[in-house]
C-alpha positions in Angstrom: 24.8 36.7 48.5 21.3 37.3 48.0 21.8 38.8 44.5 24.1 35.9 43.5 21.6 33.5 44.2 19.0 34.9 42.7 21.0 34.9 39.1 21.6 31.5 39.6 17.7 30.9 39.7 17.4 33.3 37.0 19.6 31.6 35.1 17.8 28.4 35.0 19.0 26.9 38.1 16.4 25.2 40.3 16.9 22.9 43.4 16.3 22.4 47.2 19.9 23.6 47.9 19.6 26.8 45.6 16.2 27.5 47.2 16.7 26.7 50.8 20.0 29.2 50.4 18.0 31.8 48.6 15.1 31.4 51.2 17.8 31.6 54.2 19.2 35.0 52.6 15.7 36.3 52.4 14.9 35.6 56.1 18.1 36.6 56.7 17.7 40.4 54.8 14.1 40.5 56.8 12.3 39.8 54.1 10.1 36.5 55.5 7.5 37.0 52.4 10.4 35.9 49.7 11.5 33.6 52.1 8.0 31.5 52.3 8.2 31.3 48.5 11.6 30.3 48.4 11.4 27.8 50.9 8.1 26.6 49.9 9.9 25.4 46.6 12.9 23.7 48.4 10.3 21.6 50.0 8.7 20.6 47.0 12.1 19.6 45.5 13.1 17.6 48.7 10.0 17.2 50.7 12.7 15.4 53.3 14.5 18.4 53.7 13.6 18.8 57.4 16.3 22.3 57.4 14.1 23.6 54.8 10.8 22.8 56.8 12.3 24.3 59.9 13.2 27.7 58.3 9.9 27.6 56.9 8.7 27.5 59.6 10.4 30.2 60.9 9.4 32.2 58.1 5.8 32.2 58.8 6.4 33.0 62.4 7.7 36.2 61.2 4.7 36.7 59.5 2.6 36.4 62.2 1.3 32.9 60.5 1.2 30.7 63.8 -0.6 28.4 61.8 1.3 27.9 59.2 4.8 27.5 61.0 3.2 24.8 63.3 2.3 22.9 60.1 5.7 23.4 58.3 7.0 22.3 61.6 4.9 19.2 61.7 6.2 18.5 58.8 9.6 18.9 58.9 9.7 16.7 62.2 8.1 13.8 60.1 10.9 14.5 57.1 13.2 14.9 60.2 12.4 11.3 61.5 12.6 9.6 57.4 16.1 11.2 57.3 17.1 10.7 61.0 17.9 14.0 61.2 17.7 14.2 65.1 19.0 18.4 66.0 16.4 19.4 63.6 13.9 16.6 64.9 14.7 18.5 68.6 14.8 22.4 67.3 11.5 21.8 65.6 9.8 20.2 68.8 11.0 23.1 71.0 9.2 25.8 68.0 5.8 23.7 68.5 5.9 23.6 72.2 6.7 27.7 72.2 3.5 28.1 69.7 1.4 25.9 72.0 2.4 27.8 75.4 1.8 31.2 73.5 -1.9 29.6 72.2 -2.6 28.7 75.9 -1.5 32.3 77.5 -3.7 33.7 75.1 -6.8 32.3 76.7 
């Protein structure tokens, strides 16, 4: 799936949809790096893509980039709220509150 995608961008093809699958794959395959990139981009085509901004943010996490997830997160929950997109709007809230209980654990 991966591969396919890829040729697709390759081939000239570039949108939110193409990225956000392409950064999914990535994530996916364990490769969270590829995945920031590709998701990145989604959210530059469709900065209301709230699925985009969660898996984002889910990207950095991997990375060990708290602070970057928490922002893709805050984010996505205000593209989440301009689209009404209310399961994404929840998911996202639930990441942030995790990140804030591991923040206060820590100290």
């Amino acid at each position: 799936m991966r591969e396919r995608l890829q040729a697709l961008l390759d081939a000239g093809r570039d949108d939110a949809l193409l990225r956000f699958g392409l950064g999914n794959a990535c994530l996916q395959a364990g490769d969270p790096a590829a995945a920031t990139t590709h998701l990145t981009a989604a959210t530059r085509h469709d900065p209301d893509y709230s699925a985009a901004w969660k898996l984002l943010g889910k990207a950095w996490l991997a990375l060990g980039r708290d602070d970057d997830a928490e922002a893709a997160w805050r984010a996505g929950l205000d593209a989440a709220a301009r689209r009404g997109d209310v399961q994404s709007s929840k998911e996202m809230t639930v990441f942030l509150r995790r990140i804030e209980r591991a923040r206060h654990s820590k100290t």
